[in-house]
Gaussian input, Z-matrix of N, CA and C with variables (Angstrom, degrees):
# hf/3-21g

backbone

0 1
 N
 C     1     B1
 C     2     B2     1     A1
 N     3     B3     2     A2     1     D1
 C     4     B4     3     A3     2     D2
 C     5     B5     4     A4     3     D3
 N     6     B6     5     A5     4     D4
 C     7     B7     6     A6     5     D5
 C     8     B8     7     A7     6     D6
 N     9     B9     8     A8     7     D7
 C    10    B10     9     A9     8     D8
 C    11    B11    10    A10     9     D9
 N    12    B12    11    A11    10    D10
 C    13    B13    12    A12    11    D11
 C    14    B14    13    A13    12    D12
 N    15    B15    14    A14    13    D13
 C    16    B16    15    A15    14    D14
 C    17    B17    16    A16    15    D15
 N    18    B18    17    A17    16    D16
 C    19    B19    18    A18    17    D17
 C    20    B20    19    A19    18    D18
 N    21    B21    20    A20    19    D19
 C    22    B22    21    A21    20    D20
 C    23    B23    22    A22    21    D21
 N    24    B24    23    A23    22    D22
 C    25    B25    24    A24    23    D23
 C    26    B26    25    A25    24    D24
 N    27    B27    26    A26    25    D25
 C    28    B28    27    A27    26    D26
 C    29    B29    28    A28    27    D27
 N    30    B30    29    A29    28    D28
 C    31    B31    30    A30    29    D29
 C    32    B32    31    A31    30    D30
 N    33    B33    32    A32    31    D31
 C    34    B34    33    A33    32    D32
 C    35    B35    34    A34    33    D33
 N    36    B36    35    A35    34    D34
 C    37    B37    36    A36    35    D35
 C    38    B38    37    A37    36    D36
 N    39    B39    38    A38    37    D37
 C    40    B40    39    A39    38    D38
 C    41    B41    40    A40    39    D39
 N    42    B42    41    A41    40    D40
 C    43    B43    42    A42    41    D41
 C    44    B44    43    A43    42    D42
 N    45    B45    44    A44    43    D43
 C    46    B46    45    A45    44    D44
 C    47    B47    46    A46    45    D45
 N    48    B48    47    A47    46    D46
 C    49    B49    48    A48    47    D47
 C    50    B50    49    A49    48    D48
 N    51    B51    50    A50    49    D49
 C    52    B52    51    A51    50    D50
 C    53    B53    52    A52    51    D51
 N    54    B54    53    A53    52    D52
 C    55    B55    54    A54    53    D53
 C    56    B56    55    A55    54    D54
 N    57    B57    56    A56    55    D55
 C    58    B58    57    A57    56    D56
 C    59    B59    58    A58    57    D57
 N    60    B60    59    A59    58    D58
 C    61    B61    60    A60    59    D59
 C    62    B62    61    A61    60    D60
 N    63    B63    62    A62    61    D61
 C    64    B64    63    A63    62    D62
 C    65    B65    64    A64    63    D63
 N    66    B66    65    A65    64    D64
 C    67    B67    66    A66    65    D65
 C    68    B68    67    A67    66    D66
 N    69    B69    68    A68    67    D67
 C    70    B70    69    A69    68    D68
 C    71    B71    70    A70    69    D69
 N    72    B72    71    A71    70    D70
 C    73    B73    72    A72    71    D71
 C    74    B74    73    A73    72    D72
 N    75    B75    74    A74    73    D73
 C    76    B76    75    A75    74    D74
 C    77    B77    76    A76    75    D75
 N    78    B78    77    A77    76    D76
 C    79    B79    78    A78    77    D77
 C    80    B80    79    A79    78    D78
 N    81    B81    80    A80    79    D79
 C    82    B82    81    A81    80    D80
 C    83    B83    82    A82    81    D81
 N    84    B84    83    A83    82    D82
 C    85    B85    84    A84    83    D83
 C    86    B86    85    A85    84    D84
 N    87    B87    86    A86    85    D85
 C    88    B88    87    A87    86    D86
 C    89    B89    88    A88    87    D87
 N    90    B90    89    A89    88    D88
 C    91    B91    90    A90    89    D89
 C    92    B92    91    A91    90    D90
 N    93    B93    92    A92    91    D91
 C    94    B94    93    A93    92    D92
 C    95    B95    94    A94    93    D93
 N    96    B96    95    A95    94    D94
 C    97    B97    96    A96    95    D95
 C    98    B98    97    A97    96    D96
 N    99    B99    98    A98    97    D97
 C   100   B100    99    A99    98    D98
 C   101   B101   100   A100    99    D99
 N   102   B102   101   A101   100   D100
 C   103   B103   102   A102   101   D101
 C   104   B104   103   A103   102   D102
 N   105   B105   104   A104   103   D103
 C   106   B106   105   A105   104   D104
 C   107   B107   106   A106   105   D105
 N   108   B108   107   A107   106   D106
 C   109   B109   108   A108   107   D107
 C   110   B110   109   A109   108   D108
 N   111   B111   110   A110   109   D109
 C   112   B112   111   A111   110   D110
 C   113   B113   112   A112   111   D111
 N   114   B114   113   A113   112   D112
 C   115   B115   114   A114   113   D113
 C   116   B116   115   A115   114   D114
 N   117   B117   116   A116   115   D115
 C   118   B118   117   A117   116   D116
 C   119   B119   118   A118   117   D117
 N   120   B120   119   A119   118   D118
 C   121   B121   120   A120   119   D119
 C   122   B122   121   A121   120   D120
 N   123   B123   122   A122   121   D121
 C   124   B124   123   A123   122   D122
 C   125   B125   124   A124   123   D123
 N   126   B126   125   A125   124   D124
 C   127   B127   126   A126   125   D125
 C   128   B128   127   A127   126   D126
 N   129   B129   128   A128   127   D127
 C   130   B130   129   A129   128   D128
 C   131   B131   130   A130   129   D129
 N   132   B132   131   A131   130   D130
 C   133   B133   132   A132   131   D131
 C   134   B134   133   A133   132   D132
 N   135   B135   134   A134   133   D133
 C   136   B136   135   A135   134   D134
 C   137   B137   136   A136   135   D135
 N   138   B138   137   A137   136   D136
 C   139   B139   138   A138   137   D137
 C   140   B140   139   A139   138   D138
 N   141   B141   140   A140   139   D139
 C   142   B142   141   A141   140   D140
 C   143   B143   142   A142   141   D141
 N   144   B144   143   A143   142   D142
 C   145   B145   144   A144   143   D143
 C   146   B146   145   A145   144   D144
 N   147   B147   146   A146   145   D145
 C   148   B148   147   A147   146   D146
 C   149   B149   148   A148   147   D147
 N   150   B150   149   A149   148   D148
 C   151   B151   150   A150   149   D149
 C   152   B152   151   A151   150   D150
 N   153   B153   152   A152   151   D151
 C   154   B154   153   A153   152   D152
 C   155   B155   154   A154   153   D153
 N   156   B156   155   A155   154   D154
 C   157   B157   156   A156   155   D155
 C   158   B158   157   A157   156   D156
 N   159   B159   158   A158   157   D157
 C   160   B160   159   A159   158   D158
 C   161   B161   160   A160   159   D159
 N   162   B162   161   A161   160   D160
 C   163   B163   162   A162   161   D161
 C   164   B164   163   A163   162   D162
 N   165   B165   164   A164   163   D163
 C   166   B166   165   A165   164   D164
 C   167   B167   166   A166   165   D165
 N   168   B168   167   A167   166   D166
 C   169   B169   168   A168   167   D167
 C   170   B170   169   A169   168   D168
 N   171   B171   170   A170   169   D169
 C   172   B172   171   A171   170   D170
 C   173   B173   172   A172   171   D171
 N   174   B174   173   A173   172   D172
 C   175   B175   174   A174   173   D173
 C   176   B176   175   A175   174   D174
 N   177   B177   176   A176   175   D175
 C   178   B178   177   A177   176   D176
 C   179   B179   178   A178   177   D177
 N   180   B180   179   A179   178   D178
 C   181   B181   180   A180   179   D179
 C   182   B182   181   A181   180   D180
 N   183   B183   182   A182   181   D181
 C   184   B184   183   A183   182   D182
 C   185   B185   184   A184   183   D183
 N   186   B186   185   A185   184   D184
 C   187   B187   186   A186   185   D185
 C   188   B188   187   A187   186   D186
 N   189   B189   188   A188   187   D187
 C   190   B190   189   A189   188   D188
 C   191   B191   190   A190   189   D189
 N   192   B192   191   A191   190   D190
 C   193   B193   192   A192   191   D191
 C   194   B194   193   A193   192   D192
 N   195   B195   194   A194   193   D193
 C   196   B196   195   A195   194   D194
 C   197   B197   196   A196   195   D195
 N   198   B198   197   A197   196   D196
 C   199   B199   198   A198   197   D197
 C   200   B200   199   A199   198   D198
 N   201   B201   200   A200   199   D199
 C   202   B202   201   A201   200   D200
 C   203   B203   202   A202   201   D201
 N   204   B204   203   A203   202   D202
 C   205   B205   204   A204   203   D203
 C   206   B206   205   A205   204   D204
 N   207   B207   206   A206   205   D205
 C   208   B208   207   A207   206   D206
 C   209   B209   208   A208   207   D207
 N   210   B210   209   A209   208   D208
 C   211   B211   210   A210   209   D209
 C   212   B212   211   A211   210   D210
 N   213   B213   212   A212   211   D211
 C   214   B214   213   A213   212   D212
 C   215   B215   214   A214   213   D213
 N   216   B216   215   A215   214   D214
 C   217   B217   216   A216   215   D215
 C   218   B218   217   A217   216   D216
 N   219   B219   218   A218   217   D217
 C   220   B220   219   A219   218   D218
 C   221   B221   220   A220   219   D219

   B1=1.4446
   B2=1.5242
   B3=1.5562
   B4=1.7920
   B5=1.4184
   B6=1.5533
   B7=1.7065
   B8=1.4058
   B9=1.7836
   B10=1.8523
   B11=1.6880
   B12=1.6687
   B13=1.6310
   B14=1.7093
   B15=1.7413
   B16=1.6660
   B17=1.4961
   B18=1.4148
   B19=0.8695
   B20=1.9176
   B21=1.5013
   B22=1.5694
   B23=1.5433
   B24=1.3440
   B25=1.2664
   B26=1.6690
   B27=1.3603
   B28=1.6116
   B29=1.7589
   B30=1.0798
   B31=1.6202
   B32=1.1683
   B33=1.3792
   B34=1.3094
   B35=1.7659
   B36=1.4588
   B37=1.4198
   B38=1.2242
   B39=1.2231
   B40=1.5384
   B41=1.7277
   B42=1.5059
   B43=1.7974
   B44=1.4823
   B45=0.8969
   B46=1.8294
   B47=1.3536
   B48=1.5842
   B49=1.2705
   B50=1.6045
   B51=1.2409
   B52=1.7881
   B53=1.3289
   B54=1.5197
   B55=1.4598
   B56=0.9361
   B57=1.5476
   B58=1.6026
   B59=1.8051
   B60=1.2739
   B61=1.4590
   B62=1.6661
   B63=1.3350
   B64=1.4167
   B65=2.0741
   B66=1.4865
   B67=1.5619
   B68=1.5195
   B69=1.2640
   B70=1.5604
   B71=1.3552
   B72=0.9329
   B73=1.5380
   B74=1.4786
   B75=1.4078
   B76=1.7360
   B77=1.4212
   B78=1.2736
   B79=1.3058
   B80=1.6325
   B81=1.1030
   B82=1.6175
   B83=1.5371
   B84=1.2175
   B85=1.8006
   B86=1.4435
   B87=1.4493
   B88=1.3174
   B89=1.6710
   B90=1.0476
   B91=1.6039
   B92=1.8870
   B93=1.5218
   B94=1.2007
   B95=1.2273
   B96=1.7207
   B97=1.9619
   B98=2.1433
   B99=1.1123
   B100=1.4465
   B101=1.4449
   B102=1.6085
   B103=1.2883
   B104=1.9452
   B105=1.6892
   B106=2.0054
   B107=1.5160
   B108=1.6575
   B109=1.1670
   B110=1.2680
   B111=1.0535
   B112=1.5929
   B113=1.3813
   B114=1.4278
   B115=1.7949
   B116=1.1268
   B117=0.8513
   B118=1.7078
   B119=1.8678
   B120=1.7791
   B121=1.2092
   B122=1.7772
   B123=1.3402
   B124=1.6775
   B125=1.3227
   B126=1.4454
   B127=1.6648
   B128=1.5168
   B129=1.4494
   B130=1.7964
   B131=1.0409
   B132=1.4370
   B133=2.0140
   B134=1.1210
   B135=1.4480
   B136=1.8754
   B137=2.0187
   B138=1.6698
   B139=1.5823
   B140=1.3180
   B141=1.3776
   B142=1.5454
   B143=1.4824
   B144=1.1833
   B145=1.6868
   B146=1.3880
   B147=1.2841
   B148=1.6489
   B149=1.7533
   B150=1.7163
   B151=1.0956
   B152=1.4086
   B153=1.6511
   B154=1.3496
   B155=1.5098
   B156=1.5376
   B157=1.1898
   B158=1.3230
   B159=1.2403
   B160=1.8133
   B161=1.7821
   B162=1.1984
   B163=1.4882
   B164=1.3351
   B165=1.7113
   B166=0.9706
   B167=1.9416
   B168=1.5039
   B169=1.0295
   B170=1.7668
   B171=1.2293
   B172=2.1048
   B173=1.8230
   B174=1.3819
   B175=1.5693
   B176=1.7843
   B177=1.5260
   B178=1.6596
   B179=1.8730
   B180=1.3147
   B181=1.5827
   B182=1.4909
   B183=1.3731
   B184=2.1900
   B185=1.7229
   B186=1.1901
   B187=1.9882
   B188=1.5160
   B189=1.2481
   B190=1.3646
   B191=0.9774
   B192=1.6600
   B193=1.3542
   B194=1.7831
   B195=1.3683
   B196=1.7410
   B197=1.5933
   B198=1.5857
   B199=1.3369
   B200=1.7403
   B201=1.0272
   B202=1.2521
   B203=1.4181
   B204=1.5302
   B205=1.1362
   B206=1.6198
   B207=1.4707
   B208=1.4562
   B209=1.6575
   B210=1.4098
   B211=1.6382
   B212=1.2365
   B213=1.6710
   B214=1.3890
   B215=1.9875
   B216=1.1553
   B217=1.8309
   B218=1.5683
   B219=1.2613
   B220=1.2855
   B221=1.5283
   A1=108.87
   A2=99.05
   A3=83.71
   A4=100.75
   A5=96.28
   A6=98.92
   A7=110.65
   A8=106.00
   A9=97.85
   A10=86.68
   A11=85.72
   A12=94.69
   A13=84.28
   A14=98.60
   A15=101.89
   A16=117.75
   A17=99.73
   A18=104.89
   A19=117.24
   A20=119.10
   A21=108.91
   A22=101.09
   A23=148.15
   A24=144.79
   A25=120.41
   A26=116.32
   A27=100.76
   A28=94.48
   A29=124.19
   A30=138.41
   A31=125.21
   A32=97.64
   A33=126.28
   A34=112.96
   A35=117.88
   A36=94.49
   A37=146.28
   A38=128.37
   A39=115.98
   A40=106.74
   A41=104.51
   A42=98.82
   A43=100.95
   A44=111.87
   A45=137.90
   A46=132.47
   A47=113.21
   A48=117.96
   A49=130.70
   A50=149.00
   A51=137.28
   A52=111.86
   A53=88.96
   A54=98.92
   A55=141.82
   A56=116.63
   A57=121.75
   A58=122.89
   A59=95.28
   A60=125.58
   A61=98.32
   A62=138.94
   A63=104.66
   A64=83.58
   A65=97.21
   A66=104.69
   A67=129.63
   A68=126.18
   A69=118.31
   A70=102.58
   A71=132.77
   A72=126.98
   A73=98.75
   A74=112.29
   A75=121.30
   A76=111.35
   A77=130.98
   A78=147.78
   A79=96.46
   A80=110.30
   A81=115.16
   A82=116.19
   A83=97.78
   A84=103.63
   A85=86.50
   A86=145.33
   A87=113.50
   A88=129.84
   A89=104.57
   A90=109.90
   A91=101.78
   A92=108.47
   A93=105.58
   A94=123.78
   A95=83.75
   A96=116.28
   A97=84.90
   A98=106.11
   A99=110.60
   A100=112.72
   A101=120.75
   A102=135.30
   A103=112.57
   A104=88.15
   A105=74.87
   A106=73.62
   A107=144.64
   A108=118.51
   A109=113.10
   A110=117.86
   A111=122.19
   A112=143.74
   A113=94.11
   A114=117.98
   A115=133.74
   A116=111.43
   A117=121.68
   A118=113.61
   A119=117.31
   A120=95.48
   A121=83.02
   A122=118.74
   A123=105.28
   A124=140.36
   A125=106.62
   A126=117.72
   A127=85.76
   A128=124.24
   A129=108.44
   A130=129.26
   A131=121.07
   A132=115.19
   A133=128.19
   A134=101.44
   A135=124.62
   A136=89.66
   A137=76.23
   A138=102.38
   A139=110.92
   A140=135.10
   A141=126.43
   A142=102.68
   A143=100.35
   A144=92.26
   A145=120.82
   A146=118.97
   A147=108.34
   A148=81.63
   A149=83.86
   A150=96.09
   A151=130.87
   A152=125.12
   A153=124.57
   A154=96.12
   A155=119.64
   A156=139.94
   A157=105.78
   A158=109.14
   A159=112.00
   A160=103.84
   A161=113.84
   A162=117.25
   A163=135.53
   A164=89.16
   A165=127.17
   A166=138.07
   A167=94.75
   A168=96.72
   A169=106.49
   A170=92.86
   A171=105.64
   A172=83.65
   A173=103.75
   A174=127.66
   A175=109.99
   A176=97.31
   A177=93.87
   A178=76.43
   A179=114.30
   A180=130.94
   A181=98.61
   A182=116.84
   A183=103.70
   A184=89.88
   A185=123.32
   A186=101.69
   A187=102.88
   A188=135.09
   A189=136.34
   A190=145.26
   A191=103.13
   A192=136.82
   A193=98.74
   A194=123.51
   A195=133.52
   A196=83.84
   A197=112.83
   A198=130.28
   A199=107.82
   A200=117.85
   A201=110.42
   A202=114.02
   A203=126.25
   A204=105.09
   A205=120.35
   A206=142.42
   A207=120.30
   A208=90.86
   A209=115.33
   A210=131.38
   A211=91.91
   A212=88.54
   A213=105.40
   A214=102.85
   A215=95.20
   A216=100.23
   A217=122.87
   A218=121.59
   A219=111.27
   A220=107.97
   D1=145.83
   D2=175.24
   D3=-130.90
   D4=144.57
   D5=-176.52
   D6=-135.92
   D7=163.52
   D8=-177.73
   D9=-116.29
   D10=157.51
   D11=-148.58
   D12=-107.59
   D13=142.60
   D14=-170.82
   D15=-110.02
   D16=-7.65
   D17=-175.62
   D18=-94.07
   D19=147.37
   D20=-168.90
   D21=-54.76
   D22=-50.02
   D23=166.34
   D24=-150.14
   D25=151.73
   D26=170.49
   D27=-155.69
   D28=156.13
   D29=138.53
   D30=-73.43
   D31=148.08
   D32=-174.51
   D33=-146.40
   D34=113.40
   D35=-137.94
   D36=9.28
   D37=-83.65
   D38=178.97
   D39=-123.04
   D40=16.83
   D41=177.84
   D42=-110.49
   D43=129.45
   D44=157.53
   D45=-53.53
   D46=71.82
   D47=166.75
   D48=-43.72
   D49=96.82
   D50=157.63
   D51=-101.98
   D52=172.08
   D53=175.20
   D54=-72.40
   D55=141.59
   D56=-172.52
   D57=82.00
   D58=-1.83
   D59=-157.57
   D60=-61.85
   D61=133.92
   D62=-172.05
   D63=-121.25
   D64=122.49
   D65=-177.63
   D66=-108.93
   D67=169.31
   D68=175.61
   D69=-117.09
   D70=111.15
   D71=174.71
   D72=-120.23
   D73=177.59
   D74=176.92
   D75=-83.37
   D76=151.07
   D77=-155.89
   D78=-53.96
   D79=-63.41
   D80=-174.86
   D81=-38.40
   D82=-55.89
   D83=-165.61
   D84=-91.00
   D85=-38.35
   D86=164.48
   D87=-40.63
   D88=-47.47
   D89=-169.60
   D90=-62.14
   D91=-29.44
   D92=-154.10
   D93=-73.64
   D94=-18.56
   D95=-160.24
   D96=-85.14
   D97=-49.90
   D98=-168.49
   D99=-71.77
   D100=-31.56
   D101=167.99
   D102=-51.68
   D103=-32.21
   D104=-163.38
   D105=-118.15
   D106=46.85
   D107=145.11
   D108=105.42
   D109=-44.98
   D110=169.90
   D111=-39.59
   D112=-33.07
   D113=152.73
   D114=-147.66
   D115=-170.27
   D116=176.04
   D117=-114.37
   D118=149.93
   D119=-166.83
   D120=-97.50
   D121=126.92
   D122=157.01
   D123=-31.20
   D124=-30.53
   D125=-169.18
   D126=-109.49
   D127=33.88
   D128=174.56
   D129=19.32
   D130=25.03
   D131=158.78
   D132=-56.09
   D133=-40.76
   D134=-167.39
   D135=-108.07
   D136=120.55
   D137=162.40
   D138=-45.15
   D139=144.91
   D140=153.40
   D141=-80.66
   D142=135.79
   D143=165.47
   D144=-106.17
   D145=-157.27
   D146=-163.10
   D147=-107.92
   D148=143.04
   D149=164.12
   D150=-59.87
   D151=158.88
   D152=-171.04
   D153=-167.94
   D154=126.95
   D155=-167.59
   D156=-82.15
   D157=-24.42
   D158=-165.00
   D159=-91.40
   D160=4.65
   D161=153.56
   D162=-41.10
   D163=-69.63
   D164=150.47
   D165=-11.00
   D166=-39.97
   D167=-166.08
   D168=-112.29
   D169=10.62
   D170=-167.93
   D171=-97.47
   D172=118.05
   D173=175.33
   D174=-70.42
   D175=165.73
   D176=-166.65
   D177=-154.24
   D178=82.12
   D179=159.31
   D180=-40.51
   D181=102.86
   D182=156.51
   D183=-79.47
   D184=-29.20
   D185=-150.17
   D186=-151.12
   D187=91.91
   D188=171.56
   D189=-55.54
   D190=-16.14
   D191=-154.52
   D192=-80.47
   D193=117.26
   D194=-165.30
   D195=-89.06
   D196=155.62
   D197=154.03
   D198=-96.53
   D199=61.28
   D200=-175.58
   D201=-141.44
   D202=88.07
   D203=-166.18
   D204=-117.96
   D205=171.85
   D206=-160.77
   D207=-134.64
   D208=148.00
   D209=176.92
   D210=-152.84
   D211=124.33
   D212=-166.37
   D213=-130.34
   D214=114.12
   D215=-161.84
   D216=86.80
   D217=14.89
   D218=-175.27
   D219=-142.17

């Protein structure tokens, strides 16, 4: 899917959305970015929806795994 991005910038794991930016991403995370506002779909299939800040703030873990480990007596 390709979409133009409306927002001044955002992440998405480690790729860098800006503005006006016109992108190809995969169907999923296209719709998702255009679903909560973030873009627009070029080929107008996918509704824009209204933007909402509190998107924004719902996390997407790639790796859980802590470097932190404890030995205790040895």
């Amino acid at each position: 899917m390709q979409i133009k991005v409306l927002e001044e910038k955002f992440l998405d794991g480690r790729d860098v959305f800006q503005k006006d930016e016109i992108r190809t991403v995969d169907d999923e995370r296209g719709r998702r970015f255009v679903e909560y506002g973030w873009a627009e779909d070029v080929a107008g299939v996918v509704k824009t929806g209204d933007r909402d800040k509190s998107h924004g703030r719902n996390l997407d873990i790639q790796n859980s795994t802590l470097g932190v480990t404890d030995k205790v007596g040895g």
